[in-house]
C-alpha positions as CSV (number, residue, x, y, z in Angstrom):
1,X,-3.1,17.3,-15.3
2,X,-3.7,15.4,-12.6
3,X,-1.7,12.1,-11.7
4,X,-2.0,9.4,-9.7
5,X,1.2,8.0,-8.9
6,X,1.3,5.4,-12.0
7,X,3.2,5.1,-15.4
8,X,1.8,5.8,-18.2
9,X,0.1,2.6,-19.1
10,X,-1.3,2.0,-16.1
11,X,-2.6,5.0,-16.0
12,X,-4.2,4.9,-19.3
13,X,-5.7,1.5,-17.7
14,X,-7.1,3.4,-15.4
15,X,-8.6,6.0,-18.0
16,X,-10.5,3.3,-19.7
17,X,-11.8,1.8,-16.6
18,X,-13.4,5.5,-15.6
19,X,-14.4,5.8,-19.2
20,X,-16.2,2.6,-18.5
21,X,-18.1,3.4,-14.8
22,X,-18.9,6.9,-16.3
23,X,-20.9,5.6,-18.6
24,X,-22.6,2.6,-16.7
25,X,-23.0,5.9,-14.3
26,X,-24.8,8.0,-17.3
27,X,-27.4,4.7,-17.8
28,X,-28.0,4.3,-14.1
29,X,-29.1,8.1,-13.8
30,X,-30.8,7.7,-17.1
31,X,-32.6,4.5,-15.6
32,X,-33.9,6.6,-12.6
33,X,-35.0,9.7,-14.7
34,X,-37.3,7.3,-16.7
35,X,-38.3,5.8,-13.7
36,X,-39.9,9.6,-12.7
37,X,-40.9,10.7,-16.2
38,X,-43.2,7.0,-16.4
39,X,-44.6,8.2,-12.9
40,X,-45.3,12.1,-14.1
41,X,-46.7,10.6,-17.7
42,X,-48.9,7.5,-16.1
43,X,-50.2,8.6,-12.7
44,X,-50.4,12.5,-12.8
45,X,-52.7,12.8,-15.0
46,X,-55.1,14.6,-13.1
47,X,-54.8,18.3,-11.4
48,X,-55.5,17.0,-7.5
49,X,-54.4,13.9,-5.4
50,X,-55.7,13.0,-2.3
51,X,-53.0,12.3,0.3
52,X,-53.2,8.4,0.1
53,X,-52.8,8.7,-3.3
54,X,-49.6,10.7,-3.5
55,X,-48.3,8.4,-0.7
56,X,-49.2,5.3,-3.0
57,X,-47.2,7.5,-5.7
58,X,-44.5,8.0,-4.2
59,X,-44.2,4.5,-2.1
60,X,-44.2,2.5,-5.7
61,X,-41.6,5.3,-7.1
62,X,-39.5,4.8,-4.3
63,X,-39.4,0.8,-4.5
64,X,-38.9,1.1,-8.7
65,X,-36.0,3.8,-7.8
66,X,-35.0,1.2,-5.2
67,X,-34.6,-1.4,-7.5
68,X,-32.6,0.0,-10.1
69,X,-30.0,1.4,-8.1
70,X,-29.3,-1.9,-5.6
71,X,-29.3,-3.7,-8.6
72,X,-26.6,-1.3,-10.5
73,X,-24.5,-1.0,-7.2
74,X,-24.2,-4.8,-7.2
75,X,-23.4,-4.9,-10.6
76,X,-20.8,-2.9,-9.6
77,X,-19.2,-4.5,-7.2
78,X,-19.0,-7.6,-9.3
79,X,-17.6,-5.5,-12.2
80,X,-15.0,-4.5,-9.6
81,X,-14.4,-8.3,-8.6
82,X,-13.9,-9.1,-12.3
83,X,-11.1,-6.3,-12.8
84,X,-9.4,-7.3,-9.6
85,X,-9.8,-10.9,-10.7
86,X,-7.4,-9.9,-14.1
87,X,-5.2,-8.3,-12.3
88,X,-4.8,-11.2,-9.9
89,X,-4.4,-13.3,-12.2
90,X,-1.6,-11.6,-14.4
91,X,0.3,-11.3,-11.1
92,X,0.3,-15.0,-10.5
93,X,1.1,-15.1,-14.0
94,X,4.9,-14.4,-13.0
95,X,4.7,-15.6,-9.8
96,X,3.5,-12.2,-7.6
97,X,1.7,-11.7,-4.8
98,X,-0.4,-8.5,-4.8
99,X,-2.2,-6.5,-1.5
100,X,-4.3,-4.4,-1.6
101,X,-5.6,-1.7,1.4
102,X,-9.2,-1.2,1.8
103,X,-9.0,1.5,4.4
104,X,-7.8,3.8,1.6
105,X,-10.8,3.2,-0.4
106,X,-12.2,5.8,2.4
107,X,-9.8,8.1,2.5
108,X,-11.0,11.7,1.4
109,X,-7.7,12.8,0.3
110,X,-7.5,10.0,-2.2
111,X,-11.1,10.2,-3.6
112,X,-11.2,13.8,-4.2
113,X,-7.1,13.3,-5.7
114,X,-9.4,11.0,-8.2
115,X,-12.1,13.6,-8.6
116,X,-9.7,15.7,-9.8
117,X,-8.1,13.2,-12.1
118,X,-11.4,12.6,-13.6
119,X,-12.2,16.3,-13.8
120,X,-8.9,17.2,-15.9
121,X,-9.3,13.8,-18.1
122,X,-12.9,13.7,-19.1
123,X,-13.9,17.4,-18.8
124,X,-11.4,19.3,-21.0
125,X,-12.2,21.1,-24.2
126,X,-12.4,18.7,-26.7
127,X,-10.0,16.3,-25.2
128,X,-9.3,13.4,-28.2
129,X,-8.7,9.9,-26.4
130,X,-5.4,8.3,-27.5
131,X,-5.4,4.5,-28.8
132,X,-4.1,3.5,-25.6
133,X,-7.3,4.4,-24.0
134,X,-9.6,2.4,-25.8
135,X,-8.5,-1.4,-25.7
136,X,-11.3,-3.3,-25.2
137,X,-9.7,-5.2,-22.7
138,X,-6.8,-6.1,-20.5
139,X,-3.3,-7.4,-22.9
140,X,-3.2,-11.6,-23.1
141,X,-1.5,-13.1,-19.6
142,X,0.9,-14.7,-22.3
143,X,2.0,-11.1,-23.7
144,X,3.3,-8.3,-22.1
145,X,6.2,-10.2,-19.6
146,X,8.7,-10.1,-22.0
147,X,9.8,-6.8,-20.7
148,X,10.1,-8.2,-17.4
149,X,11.9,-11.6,-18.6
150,X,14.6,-9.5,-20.1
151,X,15.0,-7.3,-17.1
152,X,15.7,-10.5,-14.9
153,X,17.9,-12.1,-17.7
154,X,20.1,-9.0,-17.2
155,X,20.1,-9.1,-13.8
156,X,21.4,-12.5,-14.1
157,X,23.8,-11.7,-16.3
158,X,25.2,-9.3,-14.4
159,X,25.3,-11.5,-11.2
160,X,26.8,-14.2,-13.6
161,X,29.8,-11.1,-14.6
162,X,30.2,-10.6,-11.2
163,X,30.7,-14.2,-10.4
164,X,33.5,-14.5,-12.7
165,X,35.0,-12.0,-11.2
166,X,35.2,-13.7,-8.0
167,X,36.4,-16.7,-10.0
168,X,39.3,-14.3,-11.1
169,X,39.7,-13.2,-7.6
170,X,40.2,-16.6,-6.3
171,X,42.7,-17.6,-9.1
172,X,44.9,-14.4,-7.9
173,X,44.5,-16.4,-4.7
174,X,45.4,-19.4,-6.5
175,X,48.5,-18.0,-8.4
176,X,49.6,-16.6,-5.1
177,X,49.6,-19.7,-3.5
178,X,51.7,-21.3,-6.0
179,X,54.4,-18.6,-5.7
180,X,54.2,-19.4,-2.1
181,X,55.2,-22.9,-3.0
182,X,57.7,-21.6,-5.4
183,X,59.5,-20.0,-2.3
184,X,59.2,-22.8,-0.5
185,X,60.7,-25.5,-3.2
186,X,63.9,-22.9,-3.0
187,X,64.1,-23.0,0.6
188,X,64.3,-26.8,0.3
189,X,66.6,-27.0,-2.2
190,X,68.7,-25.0,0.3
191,X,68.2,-26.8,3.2
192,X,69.1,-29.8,1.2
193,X,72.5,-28.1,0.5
194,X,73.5,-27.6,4.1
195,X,71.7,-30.4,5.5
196,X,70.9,-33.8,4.0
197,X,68.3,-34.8,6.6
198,X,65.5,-37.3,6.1
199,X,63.2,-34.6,7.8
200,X,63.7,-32.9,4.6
201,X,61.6,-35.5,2.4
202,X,58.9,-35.0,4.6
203,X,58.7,-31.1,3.8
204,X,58.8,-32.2,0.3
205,X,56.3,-34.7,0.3
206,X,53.8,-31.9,2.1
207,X,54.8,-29.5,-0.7
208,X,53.9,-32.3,-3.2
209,X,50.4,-32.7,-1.9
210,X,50.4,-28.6,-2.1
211,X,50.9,-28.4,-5.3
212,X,48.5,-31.0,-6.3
213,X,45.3,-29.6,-4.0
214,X,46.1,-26.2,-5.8
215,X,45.8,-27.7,-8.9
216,X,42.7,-29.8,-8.3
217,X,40.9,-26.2,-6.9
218,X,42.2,-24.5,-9.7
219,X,40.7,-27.5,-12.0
220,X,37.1,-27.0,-9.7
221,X,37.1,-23.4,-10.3
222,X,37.4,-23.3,-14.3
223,X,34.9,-26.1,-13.9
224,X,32.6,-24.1,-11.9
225,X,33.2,-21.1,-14.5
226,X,32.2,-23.3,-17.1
227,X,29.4,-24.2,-15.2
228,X,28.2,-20.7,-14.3
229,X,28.3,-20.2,-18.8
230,X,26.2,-23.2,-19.4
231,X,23.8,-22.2,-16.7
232,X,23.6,-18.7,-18.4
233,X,22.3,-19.9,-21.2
234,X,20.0,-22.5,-19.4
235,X,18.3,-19.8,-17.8
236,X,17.7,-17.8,-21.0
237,X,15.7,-20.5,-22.1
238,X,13.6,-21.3,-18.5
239,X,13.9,-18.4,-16.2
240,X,13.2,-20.4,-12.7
241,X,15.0,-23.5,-13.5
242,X,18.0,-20.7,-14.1
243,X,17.5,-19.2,-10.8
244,X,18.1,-22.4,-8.6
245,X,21.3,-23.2,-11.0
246,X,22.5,-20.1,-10.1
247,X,22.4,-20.5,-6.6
248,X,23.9,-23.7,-6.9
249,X,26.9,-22.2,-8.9
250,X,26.8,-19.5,-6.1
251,X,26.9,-21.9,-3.1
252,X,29.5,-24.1,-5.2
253,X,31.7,-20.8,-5.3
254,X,31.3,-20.2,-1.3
255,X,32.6,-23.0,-0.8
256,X,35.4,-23.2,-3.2
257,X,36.5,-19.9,-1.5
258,X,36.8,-21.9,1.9
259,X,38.1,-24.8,1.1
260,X,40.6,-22.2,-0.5
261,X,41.3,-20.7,2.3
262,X,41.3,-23.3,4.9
263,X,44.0,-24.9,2.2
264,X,45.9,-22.5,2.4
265,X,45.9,-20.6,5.3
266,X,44.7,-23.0,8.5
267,X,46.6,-26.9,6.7
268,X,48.4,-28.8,9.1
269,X,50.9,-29.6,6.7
270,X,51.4,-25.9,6.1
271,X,52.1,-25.1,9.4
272,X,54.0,-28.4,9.7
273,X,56.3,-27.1,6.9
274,X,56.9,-24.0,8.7
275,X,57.9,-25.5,12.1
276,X,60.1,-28.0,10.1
277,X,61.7,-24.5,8.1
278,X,62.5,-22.4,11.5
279,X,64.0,-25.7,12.9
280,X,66.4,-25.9,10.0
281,X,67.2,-22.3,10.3
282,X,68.3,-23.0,14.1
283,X,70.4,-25.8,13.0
284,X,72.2,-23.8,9.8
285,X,73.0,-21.1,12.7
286,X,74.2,-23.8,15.1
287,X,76.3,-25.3,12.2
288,X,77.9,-22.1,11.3
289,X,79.1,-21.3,14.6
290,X,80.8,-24.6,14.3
291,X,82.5,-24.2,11.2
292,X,84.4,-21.2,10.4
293,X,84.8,-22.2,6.6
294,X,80.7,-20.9,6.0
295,X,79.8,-17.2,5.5
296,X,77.0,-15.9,7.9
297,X,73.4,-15.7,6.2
298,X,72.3,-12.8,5.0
């Protein structure tokens, strides 16, 4: 059988709409027929015409014939208005914009690929048509989108998995951060060993204000996690007022991640910290040239 490109609903749309110009077709043709069996049952009624006569004929046929067919042609076209109308309008439904390409409706490749639909459709040996192909109409604008609606709720569910794995991510970052600290707090407990220098409080205090900006971006990211859970279930219920409050949690996340990372890796106080460490380290060497009674660092 023939296709043309289209599942198998639409497809079956397209069946019924065929069903439905083949026989407007069948009434048009029907319509001329009678319009020459009324001229051959009124007017030639006698054996010879004169040549006026069959001109007369022939110019009232051709303005009945005329008639008909302008009239079904633009009955056509606003039948064709109609259906496009529908289908318009159930694209709006969820927000689509549809084109369309008129130059095609000229191509010959096309039109004889639907001749040939037609053909294999309407012409085989007593083809049956399936309930599909007989609605009466188009499905309400308020039916049919579920389908759709749980497609896009997956899709946000899975954006909304993948966003706590980031989250996950970033507490890695988090947790390594604070083992970075960890190190730190040992190397100022021994610095405060060897030397009791007020330069030391200063590397504690920076250490202090570590710890508690890791823990207030730890606190923001289970709070944006919470967020991104709530949302999810927000946007079950409204699908657009879902989508901007997942970009929001999105956005929110970008920027956790750099203010993570400018925390943690570009801080004055970090750096700060490290100068004051490799000073130390100088002085610890200087001090244990000086006295004998220390063993050398390993």
């Amino acid at each position: 059988m023939a296709e043309l490109g289209l599942n198998e609903h639409h497809q079956n749309e397209v069946i019924n709409y065929m069903r439905f110009a083949r026989f407007k077709r069948g009434l048009c043709l029907k319509t001329v027929d009678s319009c020459f069996q009324d001229l051959k049952d009124s007017r030639l009624v006698e054996e010879t015409f004169t040549v006026d006569e069959v001109i007369d004929m022939l110019d009232g046929l051709q303005t009945i014939v005329h008639s008909e067919v302008e009239s079904e042609l633009i009955n056509t076209t606003y039948t064709n208005v109609l259906l496009l109308r529908q289908l318009f309008s159930q694209a709006e439904k969820w927000y689509l914009k549809l084109q369309t390409d008129v130059s095609e409706l000229e191509s010959r490749e096309l039109l004889e690929q639907v001749a040939e639909f037609e053909k294999s459709e309407f012409t085989s040996s007593n083809k049956k048509p399936s309930a599909d192909l007989i609605k009466p109409k188009l499905a309400p604008l308020n039916e049919g989108g579920s389908e759709l609606l749980n497609k896009t709720v997956a899709c946000l569910q899975e954006e909304n998995e993948k966003l706590k794995t980031r989250l996950k991510t970033i507490e890695t970052q988090a947790t390594a951060a604070l083992d970075e600290k960890s190190k730190l707090e040992k190397s100022l407990k021994d610095l405060q060993m060897i030397q009791g220098d007020q330069k030391v409080n200063i590397i504690k205090q920076d250490i202090t204000e570590l710890e508690n900006k890791v823990a207030a971006l730890k606190c923001q990211f289970e709070k944006t996690l919470n967020d991104s859970t709530a949302n999810q279930k927000f946007l079950e219920e409204n699908l657009v007022t879902t989508k901007h409050d997942l970009l929001k949690v999105q956005d929110q996340l970008s920027t956790a991640e750099k203010e993570l990372e400018k925390k943690f890796q570009q801080t004055a106080a970090y750096r700060n910290m490290k100068e004051i460490l490799t000073k130390k380290n100088e002085q610890i060497k200087d001090l244990r040239k000086k006295l004998s009674k220390y063993e050398p660092e390993d």
